[in-house]
C-alpha positions as CSV (number, residue, x, y, z in Angstrom):
1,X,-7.8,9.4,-13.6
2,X,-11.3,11.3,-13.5
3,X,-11.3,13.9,-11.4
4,X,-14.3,11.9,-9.0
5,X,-12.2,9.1,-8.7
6,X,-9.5,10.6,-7.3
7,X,-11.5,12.3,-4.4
8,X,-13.0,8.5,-4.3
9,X,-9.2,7.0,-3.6
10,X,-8.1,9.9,-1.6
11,X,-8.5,7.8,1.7
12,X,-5.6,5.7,0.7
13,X,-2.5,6.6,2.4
14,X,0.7,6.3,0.8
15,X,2.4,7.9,-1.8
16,X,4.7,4.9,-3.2
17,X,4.5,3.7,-6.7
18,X,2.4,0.6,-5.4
19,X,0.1,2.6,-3.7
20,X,-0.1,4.3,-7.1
21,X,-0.9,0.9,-8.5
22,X,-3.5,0.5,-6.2
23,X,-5.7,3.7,-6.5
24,X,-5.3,3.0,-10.5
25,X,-6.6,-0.7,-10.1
26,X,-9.5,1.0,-7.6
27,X,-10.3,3.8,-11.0
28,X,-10.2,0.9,-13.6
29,X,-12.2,-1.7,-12.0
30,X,-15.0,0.7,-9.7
31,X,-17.0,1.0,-13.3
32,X,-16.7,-2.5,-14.2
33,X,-20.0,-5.1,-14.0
34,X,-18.6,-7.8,-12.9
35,X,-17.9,-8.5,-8.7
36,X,-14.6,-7.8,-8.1
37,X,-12.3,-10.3,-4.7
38,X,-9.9,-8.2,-2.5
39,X,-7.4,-10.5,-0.4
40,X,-4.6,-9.7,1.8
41,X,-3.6,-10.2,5.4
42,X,-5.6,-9.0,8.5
43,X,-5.1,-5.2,8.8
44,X,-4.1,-4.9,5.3
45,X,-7.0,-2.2,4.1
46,X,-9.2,-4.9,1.9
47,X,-12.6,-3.0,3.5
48,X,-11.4,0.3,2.7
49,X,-10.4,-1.2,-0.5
50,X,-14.1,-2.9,-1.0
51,X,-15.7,0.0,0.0
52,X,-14.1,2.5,-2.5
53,X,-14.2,0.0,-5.4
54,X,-17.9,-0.1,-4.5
55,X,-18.1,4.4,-3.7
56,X,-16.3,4.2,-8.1
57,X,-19.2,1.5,-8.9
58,X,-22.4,1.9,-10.8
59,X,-23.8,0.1,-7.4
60,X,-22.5,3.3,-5.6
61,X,-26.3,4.4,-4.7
62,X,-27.1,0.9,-3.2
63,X,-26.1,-0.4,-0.1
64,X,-22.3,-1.6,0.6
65,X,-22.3,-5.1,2.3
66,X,-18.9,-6.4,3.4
67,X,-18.2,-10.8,3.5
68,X,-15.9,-12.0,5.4
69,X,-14.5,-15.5,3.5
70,X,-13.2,-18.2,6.0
């Protein structure tokens, strides 16, 4: 993982394998073009999730705008 990134995902708490997974899927698809849909349950991190795969985007400059989907 670039060296940036993993400052980007350090907010992440955890240390598990999954939580591996997850910072690794947050490196990979930050630099990607295409809009990117976190899910989970209420309380599960998917702001902190949108926000750092937005911090590891080429969009990083421009404003971060979270949706909440009913």
């Amino acid at each position: 993982m670039h060296p940036a990134l993993s400052d980007a995902v350090r907010p992440l708490l955890g240390s598990s394998s999954l939580m591996g997974h997850v910072r690794s899927l947050i490196a990979n698809l930050g630099p990607v073009p295409w809009p990117v849909r976190v899910e989970g349950p209420t309380g599960s991190g998917k702001t902190m999730v949108a926000r750092l795969l937005h911090n590891a985007s080429r969009r990083a400059a421009g404003p971060f705008v979270a949706c909440a989907m009913t």
